[in-house]
N, CA, C and O of each residue as an XYZ file, in Angstrom:
520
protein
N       0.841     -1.185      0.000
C       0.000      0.000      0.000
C       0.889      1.254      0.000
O       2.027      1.176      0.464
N       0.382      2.490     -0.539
C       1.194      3.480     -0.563
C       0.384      4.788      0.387
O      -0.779      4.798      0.793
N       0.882      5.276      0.466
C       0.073      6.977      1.235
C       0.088      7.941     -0.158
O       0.997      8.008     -0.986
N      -0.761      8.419     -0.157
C      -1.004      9.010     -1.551
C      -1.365     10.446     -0.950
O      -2.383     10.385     -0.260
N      -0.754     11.833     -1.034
C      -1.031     12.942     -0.254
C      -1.380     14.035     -1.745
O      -0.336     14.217     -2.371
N      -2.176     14.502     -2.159
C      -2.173     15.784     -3.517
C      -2.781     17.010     -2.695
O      -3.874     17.079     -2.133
N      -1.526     18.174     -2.805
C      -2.287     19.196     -2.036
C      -1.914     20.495     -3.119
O      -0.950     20.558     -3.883
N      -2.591     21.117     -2.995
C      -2.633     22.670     -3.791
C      -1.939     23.689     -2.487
O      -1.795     23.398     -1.300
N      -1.524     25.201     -3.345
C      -1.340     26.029     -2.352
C      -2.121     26.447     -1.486
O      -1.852     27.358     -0.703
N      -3.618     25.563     -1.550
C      -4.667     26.111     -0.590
C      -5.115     25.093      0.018
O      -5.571     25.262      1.149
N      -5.104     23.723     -0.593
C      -6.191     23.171      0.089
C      -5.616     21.209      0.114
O      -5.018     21.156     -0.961
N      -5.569     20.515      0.413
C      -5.632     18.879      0.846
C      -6.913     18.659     -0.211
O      -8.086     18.976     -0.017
N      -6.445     18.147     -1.152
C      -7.129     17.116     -2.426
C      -7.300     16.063     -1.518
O      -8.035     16.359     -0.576
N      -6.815     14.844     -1.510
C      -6.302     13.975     -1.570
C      -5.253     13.827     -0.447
O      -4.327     14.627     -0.320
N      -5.552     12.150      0.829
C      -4.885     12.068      1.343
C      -5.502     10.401      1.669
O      -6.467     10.153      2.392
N      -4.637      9.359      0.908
C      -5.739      8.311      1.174
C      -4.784      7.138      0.773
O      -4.042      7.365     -0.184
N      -4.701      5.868      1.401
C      -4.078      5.049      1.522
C      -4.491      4.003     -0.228
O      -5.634      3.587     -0.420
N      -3.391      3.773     -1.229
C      -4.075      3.654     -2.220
C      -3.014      2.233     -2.710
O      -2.067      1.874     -2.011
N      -3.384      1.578     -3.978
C      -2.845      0.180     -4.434
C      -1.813      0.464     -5.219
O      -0.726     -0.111     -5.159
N      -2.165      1.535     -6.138
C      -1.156      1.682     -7.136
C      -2.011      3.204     -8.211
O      -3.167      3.224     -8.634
N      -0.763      4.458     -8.400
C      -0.731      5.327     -8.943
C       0.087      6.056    -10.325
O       1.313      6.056    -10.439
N      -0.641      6.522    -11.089
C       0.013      6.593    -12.569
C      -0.117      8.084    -12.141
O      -1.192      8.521    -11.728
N       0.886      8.778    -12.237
C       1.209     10.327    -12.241
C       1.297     10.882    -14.226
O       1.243     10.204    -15.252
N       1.415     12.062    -14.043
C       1.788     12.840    -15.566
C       2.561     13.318    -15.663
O       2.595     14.528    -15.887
N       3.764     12.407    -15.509
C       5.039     13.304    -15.166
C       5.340     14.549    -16.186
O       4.633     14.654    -17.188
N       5.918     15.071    -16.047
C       6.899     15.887    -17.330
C       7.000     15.661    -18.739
O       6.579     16.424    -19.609
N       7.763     14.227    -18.967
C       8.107     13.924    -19.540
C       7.127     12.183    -20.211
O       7.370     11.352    -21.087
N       6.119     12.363    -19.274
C       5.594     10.796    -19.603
C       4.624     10.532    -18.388
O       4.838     10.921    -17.240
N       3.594      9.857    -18.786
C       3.108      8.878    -17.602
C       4.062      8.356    -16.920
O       5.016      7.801    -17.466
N       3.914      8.477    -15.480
C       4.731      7.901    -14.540
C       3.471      6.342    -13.619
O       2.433      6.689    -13.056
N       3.868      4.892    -13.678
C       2.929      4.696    -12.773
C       4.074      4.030    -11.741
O       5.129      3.454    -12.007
N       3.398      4.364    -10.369
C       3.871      3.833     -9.337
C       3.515      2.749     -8.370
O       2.310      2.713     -8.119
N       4.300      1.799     -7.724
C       3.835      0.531     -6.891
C       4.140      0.823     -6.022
O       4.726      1.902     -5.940
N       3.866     -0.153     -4.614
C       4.517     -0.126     -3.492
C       6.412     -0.635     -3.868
O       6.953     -1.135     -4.854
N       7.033     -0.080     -2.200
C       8.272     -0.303     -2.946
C       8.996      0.551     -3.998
O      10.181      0.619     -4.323
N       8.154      1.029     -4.318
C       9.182      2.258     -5.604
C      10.287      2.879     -5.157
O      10.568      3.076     -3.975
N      10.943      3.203     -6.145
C      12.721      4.103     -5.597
C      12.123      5.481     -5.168
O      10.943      5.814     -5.061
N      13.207      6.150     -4.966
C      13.102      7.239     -4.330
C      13.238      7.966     -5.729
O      13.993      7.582     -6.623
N      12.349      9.141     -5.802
C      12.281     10.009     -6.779
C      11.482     11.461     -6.951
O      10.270     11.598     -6.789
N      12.505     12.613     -7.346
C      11.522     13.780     -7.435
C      11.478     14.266     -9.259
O      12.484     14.267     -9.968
N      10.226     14.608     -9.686
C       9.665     14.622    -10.619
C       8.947     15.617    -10.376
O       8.383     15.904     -9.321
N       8.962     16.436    -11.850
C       8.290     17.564    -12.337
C       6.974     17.124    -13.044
O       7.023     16.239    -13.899
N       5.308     17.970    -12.565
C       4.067     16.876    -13.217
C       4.004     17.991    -14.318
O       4.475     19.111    -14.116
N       3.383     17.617    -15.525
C       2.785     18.057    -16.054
C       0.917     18.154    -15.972
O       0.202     17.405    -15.307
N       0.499     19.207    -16.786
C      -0.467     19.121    -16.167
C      -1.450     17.565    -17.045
O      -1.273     17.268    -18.227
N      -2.282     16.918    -16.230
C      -3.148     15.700    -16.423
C      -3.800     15.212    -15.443
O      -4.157     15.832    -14.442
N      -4.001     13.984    -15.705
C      -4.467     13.340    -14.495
C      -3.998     12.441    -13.926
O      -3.498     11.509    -14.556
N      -4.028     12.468    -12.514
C      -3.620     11.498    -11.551
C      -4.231     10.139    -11.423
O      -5.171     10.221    -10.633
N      -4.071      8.831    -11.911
C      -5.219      7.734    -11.223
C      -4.937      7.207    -10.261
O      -3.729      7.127    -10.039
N      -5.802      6.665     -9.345
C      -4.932      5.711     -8.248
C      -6.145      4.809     -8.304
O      -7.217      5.076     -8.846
N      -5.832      3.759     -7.695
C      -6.561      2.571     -7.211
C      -6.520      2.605     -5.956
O      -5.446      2.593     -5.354
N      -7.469      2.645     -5.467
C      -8.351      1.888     -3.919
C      -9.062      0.822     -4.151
O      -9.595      0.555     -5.228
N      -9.111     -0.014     -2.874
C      -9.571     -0.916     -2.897
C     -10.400     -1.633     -4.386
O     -11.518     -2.132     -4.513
N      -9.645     -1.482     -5.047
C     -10.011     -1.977     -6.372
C     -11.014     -1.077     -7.451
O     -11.608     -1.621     -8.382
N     -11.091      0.388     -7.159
C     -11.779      0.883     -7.495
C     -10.882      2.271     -8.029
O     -10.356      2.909     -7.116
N     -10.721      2.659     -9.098
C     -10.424      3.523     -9.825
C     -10.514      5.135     -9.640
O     -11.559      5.644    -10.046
N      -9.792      5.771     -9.222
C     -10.249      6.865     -8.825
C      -9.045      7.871     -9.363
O      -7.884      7.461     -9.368
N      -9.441      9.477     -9.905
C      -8.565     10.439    -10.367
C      -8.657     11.975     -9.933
O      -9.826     12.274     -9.689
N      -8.016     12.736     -9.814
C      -7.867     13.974     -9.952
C      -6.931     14.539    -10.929
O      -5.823     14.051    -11.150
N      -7.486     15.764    -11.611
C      -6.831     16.244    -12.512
C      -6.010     17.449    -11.647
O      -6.518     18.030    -10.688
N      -4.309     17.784    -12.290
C      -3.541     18.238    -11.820
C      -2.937     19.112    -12.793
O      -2.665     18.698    -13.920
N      -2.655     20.589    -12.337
C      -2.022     21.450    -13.243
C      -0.801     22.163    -12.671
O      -0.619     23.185    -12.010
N       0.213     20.885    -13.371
C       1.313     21.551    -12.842
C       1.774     21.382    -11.690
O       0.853     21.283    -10.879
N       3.395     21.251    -10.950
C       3.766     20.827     -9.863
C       5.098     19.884     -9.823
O       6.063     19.830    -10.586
N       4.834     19.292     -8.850
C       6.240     18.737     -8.514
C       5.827     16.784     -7.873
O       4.729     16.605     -7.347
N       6.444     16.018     -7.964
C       6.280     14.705     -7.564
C       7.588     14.217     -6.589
O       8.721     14.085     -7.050
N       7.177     13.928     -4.907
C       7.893     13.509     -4.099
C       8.098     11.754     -3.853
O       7.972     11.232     -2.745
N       8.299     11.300     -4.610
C       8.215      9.530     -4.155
C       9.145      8.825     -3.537
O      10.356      8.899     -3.743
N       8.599      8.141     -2.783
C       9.442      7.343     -1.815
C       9.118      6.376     -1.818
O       8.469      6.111     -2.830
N       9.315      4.999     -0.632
C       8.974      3.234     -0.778
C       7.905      3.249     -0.688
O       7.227      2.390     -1.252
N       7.410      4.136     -0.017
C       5.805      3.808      0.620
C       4.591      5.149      0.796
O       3.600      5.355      1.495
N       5.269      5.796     -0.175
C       4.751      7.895      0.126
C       4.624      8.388     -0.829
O       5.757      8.242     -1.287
N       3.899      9.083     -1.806
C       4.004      9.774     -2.602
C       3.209     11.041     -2.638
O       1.983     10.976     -2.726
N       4.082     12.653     -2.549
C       3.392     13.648     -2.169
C       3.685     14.444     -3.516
O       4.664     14.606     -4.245
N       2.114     14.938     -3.485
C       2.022     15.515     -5.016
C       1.817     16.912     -4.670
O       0.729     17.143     -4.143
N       2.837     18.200     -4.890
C       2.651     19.396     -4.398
C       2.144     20.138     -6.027
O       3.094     20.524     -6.708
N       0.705     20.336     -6.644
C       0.285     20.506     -7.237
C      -0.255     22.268     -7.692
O      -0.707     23.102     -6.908
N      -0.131     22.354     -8.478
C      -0.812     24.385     -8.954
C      -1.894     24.544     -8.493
O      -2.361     25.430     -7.778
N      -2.449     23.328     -9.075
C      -4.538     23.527     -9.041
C      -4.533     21.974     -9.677
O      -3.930     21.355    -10.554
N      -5.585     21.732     -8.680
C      -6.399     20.563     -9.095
C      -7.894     20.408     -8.440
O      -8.507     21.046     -7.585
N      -8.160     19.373     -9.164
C     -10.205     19.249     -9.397
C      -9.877     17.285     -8.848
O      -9.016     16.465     -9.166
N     -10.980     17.250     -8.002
C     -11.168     15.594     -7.943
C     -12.320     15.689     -8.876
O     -13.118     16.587     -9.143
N     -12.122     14.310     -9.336
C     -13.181     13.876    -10.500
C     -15.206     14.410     -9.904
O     -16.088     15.012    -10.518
N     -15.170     13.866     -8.651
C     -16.525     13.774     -8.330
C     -16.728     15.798     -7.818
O     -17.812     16.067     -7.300
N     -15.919     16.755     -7.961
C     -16.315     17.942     -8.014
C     -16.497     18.827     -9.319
O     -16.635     20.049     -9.270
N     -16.481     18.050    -10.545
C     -16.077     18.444    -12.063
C     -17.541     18.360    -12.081
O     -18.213     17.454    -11.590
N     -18.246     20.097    -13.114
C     -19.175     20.274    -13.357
C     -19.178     20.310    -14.989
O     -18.861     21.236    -15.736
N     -19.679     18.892    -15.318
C     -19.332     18.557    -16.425
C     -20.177     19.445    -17.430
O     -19.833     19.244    -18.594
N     -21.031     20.225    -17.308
C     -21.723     21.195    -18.280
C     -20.834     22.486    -18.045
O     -20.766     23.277    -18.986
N     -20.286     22.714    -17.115
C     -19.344     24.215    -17.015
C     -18.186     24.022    -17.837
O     -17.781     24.917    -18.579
N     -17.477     22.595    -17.721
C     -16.386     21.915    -18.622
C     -16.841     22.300    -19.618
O     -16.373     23.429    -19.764
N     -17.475     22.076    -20.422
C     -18.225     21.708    -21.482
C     -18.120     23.455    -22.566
O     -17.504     23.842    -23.558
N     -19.221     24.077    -21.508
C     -18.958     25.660    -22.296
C     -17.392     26.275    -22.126
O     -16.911     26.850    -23.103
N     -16.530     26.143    -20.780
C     -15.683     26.784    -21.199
C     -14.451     25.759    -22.141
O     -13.340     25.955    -22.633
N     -15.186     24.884    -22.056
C     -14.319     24.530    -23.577
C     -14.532     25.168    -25.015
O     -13.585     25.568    -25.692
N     -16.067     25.239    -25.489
C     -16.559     26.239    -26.474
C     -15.850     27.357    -26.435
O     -15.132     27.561    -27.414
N     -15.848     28.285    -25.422
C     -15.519     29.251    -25.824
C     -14.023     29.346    -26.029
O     -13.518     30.116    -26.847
N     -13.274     28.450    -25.174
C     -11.998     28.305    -25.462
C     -11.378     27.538    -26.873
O     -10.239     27.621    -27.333
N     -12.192     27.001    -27.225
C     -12.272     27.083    -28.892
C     -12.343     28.122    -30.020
O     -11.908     28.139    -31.172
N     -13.162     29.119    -29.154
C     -13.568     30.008    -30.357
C     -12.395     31.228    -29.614
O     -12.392     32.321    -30.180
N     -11.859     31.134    -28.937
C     -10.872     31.833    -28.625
C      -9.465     31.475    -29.574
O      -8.740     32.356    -30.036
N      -9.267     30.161    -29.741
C      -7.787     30.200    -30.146
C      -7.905     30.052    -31.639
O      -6.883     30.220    -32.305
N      -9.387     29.666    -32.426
C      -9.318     30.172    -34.282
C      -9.468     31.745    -34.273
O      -9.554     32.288    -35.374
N      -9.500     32.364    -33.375
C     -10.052     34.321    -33.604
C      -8.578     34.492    -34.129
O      -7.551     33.986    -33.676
N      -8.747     35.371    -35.247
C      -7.438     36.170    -35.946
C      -6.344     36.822    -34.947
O      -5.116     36.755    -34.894
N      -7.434     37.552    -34.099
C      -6.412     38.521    -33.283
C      -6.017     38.259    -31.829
O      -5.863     39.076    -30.922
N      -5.894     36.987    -31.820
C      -5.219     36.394    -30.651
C      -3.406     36.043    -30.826
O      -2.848     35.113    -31.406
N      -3.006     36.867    -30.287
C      -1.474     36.886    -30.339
C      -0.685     35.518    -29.988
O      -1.176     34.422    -29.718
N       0.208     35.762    -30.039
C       1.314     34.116    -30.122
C       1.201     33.640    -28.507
O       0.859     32.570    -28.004
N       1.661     34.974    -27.900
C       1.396     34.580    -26.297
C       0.408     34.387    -25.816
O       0.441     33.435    -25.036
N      -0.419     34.812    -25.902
C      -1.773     34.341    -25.532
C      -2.271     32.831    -26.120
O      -2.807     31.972    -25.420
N      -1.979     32.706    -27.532
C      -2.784     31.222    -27.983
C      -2.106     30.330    -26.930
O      -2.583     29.308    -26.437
N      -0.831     30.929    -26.653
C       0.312     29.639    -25.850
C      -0.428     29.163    -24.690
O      -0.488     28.018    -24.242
N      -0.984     30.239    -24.277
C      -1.359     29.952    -22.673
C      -2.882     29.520    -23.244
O      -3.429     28.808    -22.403
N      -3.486     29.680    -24.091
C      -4.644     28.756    -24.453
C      -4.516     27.272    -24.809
O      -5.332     26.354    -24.737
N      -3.363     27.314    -25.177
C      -3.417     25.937    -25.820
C      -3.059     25.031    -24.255
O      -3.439     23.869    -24.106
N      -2.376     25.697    -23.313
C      -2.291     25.213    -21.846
C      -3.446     25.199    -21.327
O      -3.561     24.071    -20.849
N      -4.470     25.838    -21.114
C      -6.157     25.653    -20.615
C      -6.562     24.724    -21.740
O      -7.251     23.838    -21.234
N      -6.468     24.584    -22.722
C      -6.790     23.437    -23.555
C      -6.367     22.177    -23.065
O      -7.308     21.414    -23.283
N      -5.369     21.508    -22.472
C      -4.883     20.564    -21.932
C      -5.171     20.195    -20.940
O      -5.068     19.052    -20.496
N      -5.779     21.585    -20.213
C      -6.615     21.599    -18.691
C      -7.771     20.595    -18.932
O      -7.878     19.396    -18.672
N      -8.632     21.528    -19.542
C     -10.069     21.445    -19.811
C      -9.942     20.052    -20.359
O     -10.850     19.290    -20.030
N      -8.742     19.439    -21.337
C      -9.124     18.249    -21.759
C      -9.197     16.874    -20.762
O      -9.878     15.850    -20.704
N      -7.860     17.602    -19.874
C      -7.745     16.448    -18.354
C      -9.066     16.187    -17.634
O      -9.374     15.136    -17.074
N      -9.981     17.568    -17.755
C     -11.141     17.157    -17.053
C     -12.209     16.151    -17.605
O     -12.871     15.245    -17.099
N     -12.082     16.762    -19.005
C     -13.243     15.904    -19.843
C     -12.987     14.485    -19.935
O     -13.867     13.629    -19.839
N     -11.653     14.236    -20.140
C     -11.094     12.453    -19.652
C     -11.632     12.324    -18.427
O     -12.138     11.203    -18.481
N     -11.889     12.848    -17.138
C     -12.258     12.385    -15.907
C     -13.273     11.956    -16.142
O     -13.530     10.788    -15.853
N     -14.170     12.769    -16.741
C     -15.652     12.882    -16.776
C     -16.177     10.963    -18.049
O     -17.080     10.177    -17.761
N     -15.521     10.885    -18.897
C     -16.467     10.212    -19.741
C     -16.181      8.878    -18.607
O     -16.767      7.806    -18.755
């Protein structure tokens, strides 16, 4: 079993004794077992899964850092959503409009950049959701 801790600069997501966890690392899906090496990792933003008691469970994560140890893994995260607080019709429109935001002509280079990053958001959620 592992200790599974995901906290934001505000608030305790997540703090729950779990089977096995797939992180978003940086660079790749990361999944983790009991026993794992010691390791710190940069997340990208996605989603977190873990298993409980045989039951599947995620929060989406934007951005952060990954603490792992044999038996610990602390996820110091930007912002994150657990699956069962995602208002899947609010998802939904500000995805629309965040669509019709990044075909508009006069959206500059810096700005699409950081759209196309809420695009990756919004998509982590909509994977929670189906």
């Amino acid at each position: 079993m592992i200790q599974l801790d995901i906290v934001t600069p505000t608030r305790k997501l997540v703090s729950t004794v779990c089977d096995a966890i797939t992180i978003p690392g940086y660079k790749g899906e990361l999944g983790i077992l009991p026993e794992h090496t010691n390791l710190v990792s940069a997340l990208d933003t996605g989603v977190v899964k873990y298993v409980k008691d045989n039951k599947k469970n995620s929060v989406a994560v934007r951005g952060g850092f990954a603490q792992i140890s044999k038996d610990k893994i602390m996820l110091l995260v930007d912002a994150g959503i657990r699956e069962q607080d995602i208002d899947a019709v609010d998802v939904q429109k500000q995805s629309t409009q965040l669509d019709q935001k990044l075909v508009a002509a006069e959206v500059g280079v810096e700005e699409r950049e950081k759209l196309f990053v809420d695009r990756i958001w919004l998509n982590s959620l909509q994977e929670m959701k189906k």
